[in-house]
N, C-alpha and C positions, 0 to 999 in steps of 0.2 A: 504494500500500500504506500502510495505515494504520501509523505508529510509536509515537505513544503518544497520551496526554493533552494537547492544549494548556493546555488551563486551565479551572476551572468558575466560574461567574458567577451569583450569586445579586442578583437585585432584591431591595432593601430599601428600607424608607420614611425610615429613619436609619442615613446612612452611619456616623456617629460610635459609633450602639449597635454597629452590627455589627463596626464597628474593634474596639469595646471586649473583646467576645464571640472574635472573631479572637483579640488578641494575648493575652487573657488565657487562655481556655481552651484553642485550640492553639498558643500559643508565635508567632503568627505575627508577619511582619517585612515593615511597610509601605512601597515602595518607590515610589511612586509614588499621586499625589492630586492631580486633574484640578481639582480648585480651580473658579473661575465660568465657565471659560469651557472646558468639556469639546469633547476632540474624537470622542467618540463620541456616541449617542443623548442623554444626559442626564450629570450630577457621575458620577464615578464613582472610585474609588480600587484599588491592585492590591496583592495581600500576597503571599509567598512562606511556605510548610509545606512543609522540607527544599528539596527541586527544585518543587516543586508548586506552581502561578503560581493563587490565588484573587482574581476579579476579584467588587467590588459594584458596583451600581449602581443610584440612587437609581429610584427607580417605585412602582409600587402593592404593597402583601401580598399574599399569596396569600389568596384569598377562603376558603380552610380548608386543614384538615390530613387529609395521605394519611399513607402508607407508602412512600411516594417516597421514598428519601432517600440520604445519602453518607455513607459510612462509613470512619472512619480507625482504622488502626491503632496500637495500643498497648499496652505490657507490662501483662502482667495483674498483675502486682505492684504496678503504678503507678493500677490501678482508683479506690483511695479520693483521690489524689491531686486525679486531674480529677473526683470526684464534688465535692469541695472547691471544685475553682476553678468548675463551672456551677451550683454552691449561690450560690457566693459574689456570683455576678451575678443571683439570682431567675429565672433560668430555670427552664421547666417539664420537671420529669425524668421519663419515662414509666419505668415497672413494665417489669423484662423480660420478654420474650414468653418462653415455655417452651421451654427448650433439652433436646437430648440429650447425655448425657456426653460430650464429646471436642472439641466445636461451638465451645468458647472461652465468654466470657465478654462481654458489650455494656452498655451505658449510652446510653439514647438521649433526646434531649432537641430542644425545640422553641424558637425563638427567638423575637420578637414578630413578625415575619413567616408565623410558621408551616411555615418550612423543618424540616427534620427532621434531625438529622444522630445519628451512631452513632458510639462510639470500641468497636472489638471488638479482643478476643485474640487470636483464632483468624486461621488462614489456609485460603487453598482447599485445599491443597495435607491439612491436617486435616480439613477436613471432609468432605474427600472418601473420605479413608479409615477414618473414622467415619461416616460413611455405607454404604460400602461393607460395615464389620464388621457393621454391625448386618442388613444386608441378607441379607447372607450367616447370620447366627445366627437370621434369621424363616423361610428356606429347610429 
C-alpha cells in the first residue's frame, strides 16, 4: 500500500541555479550535496519544503515546456509575496489560465530547465465543491 510521497527529483543543468530558485522562492532547506563524487547516477543535492524531501540532479533540460507540472500550496494572502521572490530571480511567470470563482488562486512559472511549477490557494477539498455548485446550478 502506497503511504505517501517519497520525494520529487527534478534534472537540472545547474545545480547551484536551482538551489538558488529552491531556497529563495520556497523557503527550502539544503540538507545534503553529493559534492564530486555522487553516489547516485550523477552530482546531485537534497532540500526539504516543510516534510517534503526535493531531490536535483544534474543532467540535460527538458527539451520544452508542457503543463506537467507540481504545485505547492500557499496562502492567498501571501500571492504578491512569492510573485516578488520568482521576479526577483528573472524567472518566466506565465498568465493565469482562467479560473472559476471558488478554484483558488495560482502563479505558475518556469525555470531555465523548463520544469513548471505552481504555488495555488485552493485545495481539493474547494474545488470540489465548486465544482460540484456550479454543476449543480447548469442542471
Amino acid at each position: 500500500m502506497i503511504e505517501d510521497i517519497s520525494h520529487i527529483t527534478f534534472i537540472v543543468s545547474d545545480l547551484d541555479r536551482m538551489s538558488e530558485i529552491l531556497e529563495t522562492v520556497f523557503g527550502a532547506r539544503e540538507v545534503y550535496a553529493g559534492g564530486e563524487k555522487p553516489f547516485s547516477l550523477a552530482p546531485e543535492k537534497f532540500f526539504t519544503i516543510g516534510d517534503l524531501w526535493i531531490a536535483i540532479m544534474q543532467g540535460k533540460s527538458l527539451s520544452e515546456r508542457t503543463y506537467n507540472h507540481v504545485a505547492f500550496k500557499i496562502r492567498d494572502e501571501d500571492i504578491d509575496i512569492y510573485l516578488e521572490r520568482i521576479r526577483s530571480l528573472g524567472l518566466d511567470v506565465m498568465p493565469p489560465r482562467p479560473r472559476v470563482e471558488g478554484e483558488g488562486r495560482s502563479i505558475y512559472f518556469h525555470d531555465a530547465d523548463n520544469h513548471l511549477f505552481e504555488l495555488h490557494t485552493g485545495t481539493l477539498a474547494g474545488r470540489l465543491e465548486t465544482y460540484s455548485r456550479l454543476k449543480e446550478a447548469a442542471e
